[in-house]
N, C-alpha and C positions, 0 to 999 in steps of 0.2 A: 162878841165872841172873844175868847183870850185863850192861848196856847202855851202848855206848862212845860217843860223842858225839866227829864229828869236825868242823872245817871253819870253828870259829872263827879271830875272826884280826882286824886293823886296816884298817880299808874308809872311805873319805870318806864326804862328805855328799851321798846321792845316789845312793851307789852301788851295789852289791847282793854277797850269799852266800847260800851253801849250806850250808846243816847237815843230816849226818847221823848216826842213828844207827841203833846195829845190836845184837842180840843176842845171847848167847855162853850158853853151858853147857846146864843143862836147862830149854829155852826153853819154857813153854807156853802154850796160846792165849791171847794178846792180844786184850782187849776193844775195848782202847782205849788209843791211844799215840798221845803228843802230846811237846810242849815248853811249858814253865814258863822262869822268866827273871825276876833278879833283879837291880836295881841295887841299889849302894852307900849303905844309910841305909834303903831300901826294903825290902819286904814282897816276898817269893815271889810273881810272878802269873802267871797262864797267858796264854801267848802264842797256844797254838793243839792242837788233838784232834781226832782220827780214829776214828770207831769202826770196828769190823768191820762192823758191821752196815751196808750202805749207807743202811736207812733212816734211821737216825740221823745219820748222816755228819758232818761237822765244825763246829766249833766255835772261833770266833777270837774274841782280847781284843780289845775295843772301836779300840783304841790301835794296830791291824795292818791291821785289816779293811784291803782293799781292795791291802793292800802285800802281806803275805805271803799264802804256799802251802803247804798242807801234805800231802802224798801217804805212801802206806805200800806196801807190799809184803808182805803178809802171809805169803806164801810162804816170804820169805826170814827174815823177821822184823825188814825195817828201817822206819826213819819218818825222811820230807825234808823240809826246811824252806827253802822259796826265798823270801830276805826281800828284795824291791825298796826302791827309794826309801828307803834308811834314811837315818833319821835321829839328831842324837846322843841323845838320849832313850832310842833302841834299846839304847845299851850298857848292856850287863850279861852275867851270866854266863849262862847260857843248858842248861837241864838236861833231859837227855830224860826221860819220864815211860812205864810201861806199866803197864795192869791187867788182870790177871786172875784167874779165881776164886779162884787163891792170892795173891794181895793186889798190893802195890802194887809197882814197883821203880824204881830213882833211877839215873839213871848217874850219872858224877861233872861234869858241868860244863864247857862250855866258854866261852871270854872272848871276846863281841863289842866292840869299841869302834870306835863311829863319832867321825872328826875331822871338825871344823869348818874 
């Protein structure tokens, strides 16, 4: 299975995107799919998660709350990421995440950068 992350790009201070990403090959149930996000000298941290399960439902990094969104489509196999109000802080690389009971998978990466 590999997960493509599309919709990075260079967005002002303020301004907003979309990311998504999607599933490809032998896709299988998705626990839980989110986005992780990494700047430059930084540590990996997660941006924001979905589980299937509605009870559980999602999960955002302190640092987004209230700016970002994250919605899935389990059907299809994708996970959206609508980030308001960004700020430059936001940039980094931006990486989709899925789990399931066969373990973990990573897509490769996409490049947000907010201008000041």
């Amino acid at each position: 299975v590999q997960l493509q992350a599309f919709g990075g790009g260079l967005v002002h201070v303020g301004g907003s995107l979309r990311l998504s990403c999607a599933a490809s090959g032998s896709v299988p149930r998705f626990n839980t799919m989110g986005w992780y996000r990494q700047a430059p000298g930084k540590e990996r941290e997660l941006v924001a998660r979905i589980s299937r399960n509605r009870f559980v439902g999602t999960e955002y990094g302190d640092s987004v709350k209230g700016r970002f969104t994250i919605s899935r489509d389990s059907a299809k196999n994708t996970v959206q990421l609508q980030m308001n109000s960004l700020k430059p802080d936001d940039t980094a690389v931006y990486y989709c995440n899925a789990n399931s009971a066969w373990g973990e998978v990573w897509g490769q990466g996409t490049l947000v950068t907010v201008s000041s």
